[in-house]
C-alpha positions in Angstrom: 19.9 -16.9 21.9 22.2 -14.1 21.3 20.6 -10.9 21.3 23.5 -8.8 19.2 22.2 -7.0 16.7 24.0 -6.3 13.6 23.5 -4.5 10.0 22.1 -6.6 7.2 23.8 -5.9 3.6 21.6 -8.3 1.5 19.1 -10.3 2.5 17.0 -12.7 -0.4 13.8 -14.0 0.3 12.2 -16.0 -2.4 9.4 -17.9 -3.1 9.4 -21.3 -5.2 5.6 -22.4 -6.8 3.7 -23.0 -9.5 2.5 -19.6 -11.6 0.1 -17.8 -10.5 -2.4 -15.3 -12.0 -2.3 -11.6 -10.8 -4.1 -10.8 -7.5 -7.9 -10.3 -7.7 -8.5 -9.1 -4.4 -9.8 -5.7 -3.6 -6.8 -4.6 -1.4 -9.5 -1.5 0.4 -11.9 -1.8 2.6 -15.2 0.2 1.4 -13.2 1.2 -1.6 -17.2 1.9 -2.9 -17.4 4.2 0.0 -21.1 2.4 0.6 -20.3 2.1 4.4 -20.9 5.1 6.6 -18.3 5.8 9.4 -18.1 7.8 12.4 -18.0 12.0 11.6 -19.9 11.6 8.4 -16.8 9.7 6.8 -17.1 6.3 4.7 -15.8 3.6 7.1 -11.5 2.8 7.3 -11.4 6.7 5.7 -9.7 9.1 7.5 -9.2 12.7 6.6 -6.3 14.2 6.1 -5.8 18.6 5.6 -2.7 20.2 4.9 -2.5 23.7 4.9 -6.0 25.9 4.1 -9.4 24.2 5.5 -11.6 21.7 3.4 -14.8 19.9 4.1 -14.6 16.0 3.7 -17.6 13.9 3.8 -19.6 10.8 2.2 -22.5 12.2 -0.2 -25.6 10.1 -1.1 -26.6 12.2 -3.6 -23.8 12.1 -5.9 -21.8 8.9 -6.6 -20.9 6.9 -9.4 -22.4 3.5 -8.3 -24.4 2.1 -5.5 -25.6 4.4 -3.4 -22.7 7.0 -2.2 -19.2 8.6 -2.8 -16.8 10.7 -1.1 -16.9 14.2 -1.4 -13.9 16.6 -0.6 -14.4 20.8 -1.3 -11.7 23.7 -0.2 -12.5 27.1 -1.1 -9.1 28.2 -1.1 -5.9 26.1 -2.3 -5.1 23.4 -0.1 -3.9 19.6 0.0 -6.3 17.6 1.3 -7.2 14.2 1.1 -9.5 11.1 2.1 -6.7 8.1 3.4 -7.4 5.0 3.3 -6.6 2.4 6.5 -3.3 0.5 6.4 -2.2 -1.7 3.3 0.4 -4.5 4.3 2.9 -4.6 1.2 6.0 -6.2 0.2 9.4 -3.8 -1.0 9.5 -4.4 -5.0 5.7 -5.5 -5.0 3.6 -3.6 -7.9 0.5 -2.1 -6.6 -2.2 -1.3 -9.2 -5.1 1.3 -8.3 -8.0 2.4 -9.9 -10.9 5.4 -8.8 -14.0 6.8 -10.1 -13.6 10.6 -9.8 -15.8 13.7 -10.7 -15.0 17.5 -10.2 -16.5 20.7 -9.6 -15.2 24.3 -10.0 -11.7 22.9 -10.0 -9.7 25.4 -11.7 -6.9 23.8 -14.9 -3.6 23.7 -14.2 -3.6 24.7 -11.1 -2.9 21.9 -8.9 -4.2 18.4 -9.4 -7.0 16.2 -8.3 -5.1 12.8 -7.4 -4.7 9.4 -6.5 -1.7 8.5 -4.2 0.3 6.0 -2.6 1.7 6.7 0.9 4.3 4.1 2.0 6.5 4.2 5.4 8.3 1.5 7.0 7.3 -1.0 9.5 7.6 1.7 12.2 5.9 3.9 10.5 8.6 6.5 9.7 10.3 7.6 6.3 7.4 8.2 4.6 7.3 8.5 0.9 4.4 9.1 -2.1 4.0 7.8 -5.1 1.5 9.3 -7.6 -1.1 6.6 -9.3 -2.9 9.2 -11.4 -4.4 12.2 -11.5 -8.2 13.3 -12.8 -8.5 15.3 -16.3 -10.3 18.3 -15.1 -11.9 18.9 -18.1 -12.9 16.1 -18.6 -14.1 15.4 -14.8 -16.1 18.3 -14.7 -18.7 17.2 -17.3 -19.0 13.5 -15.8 -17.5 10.7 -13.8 -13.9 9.8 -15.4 -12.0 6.5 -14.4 -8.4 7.2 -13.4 -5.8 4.4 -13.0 -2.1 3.4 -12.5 0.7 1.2 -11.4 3.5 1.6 -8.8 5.5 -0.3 -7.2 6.6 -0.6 -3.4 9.7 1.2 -2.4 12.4 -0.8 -0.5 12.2 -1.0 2.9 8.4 -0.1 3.0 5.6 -2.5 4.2 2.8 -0.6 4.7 0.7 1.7 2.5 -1.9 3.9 2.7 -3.7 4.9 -0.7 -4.8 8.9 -0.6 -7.2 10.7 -2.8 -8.0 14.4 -2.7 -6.8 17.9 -3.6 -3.3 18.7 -4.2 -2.6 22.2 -4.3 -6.1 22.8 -5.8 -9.2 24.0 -4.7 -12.9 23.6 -5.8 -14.9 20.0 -5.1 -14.2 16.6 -5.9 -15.8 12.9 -5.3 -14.5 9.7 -5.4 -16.2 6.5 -5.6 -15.2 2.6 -6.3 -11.9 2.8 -5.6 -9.9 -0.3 -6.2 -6.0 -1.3 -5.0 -4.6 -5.2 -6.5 -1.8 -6.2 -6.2 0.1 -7.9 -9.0 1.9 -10.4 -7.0 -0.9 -12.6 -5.8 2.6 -14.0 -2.8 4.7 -11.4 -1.6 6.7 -11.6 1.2 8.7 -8.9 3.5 10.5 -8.8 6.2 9.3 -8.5 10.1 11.6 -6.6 11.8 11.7 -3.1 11.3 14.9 -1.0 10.0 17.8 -2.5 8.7 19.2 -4.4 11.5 18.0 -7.8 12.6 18.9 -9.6 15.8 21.4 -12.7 15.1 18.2 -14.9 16.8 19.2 -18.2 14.5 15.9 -17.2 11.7 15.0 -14.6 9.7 11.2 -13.5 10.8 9.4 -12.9 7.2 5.4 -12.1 6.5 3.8 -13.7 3.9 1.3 -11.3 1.8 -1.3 -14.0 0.6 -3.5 -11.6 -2.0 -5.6 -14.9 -2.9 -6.2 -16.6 -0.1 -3.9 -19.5 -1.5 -3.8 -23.0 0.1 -0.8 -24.9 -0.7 2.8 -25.4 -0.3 5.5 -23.0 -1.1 9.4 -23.3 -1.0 10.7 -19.9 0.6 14.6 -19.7 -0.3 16.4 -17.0 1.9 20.2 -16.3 1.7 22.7 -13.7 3.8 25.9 -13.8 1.6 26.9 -17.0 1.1 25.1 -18.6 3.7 21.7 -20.1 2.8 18.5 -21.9 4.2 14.7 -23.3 2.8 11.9 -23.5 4.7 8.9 -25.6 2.6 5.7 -24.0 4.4 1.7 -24.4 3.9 0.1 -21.7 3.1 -3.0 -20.9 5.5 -5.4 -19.2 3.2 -4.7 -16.1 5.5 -4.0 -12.6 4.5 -0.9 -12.2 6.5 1.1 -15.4 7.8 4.5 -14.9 9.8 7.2 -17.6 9.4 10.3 -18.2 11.0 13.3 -19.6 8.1 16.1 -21.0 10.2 19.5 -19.6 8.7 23.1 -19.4 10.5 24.3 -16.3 10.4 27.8 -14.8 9.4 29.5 -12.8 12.5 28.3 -9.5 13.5 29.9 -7.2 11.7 30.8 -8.8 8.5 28.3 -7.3 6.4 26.9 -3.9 5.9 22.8 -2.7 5.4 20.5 -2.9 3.0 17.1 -4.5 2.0 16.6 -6.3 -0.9 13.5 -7.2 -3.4 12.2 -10.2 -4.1 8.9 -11.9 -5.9 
């Protein structure tokens, strides 16, 4: 097996099946923030301050449904947020997201109370945001609004984290039944991280089952002119890895990138 390693200018990855209806699944876990964590937190929520001190916490005395929400409060300007764990995504996949949000002594147009998408590669680096929506103060202030939006997955990025918080605002905020679907119920990305990929004889992909699909899918994946099909069965699980067999051109001959596919 030759371990060279050389840059990748376009590598295709798609899948061939039946249509499919748009992803139902509740990407978060405790997007109703009805699970309590450790440090007065709701469980797989982190905190996350940037600049002047806040207070993050779960509150079951004000929430939206069930029986608590997240509360965030900075007496002074700040960005800070409640992030979410890891979301494994797929480069050109559109991510929807939804949130319950009410404020308090949040000052108009100064700053925004928001909903956003965090994405880095598979190592974790080059991070980039993407706003969802933000909260109509106004509006918030009087009683629970429902924010939502739609983005969709830089290239290159596989993982997400979705944040919700203070940006450049001060005053209080909760959030409660948050929701992240995905539209593509089968995405797929790549598993190696960058932009090069070892000449090994395959290309390593990771299947994104939103549904828990069983069934068989034709995955199509092409370097240049060269070409290769792998007919698999989905398992029903979350995240499958999957080998497609592919010769590939000598190092050198092409140059990097990363493409989308569906």
């Amino acid at each position: 097996m030759s371990k060279n390693r050389f840059p990748v200018s376009w590598i295709a990855c798609t899948f061939l099946l039946a249509g499919t209806a748009s992803g139902a699944v509740n990407l978060l876990q405790n997007g109703d923030m009805e699970n309590a964590g450790a440090g007065n937190l709701p469980a797989h929520w982190q905190p996350i301050i940037i600049g002047s001190a806040a207070t993050l916490a779960r509150d079951d005395s004000i929430h939206h449904g069930g029986v608590a929400s997240v509360r965030i409060h900075a007496d002074e300007i700040t960005r800070s947020y409640i992030q979410s764990d890891t979301i494994p995504v797929a480069p050109g996949e559109t991510i929807a997201g939804s949130a319950w949000v009410k404020v308090k002594d949040v000052p108009e147009n100064r700053g925004t109370v928001i909903m956003i998408a965090q994405f880095t590669d598979s190592a974790g680096n080059n991070e980039t945001v993407k706003k969802i929506d933000t909260a109509p103060v106004s509006a918030a202030s009087k009683n629970w609004v429902k924010i939502s939006g739609t983005t969709k997955v830089p290239d290159l990025m596989t993982r997400m984290h979705i944040r919700l918080g203070l940006a450049y605002a001060q005053g209080t905020c909760w959030w409660d039944d948050v929701e992240v679907h995905s539209q593509d119920p089968l995405s797929i990305c790549f598993s190696f991280a960058g932009s090069r990929i070892a000449t090994a004889g395959y290309i390593p992909v990771t299947i994104l089952n939103r549904d828990g699909a069983k069934r068989p899918v034709l995955i199509k994946a092409a370097i240049k002119q060269k070409q290769a099909e792998q007919k698999i069965e989905l398992s029903g699980q979350p995240v499958q890895l999957v080998n497609i067999p592919i010769v590939f051109p000598p190092p050198g001959v092409i140059s990097t990138r990363q493409s989308n596919y569906s």
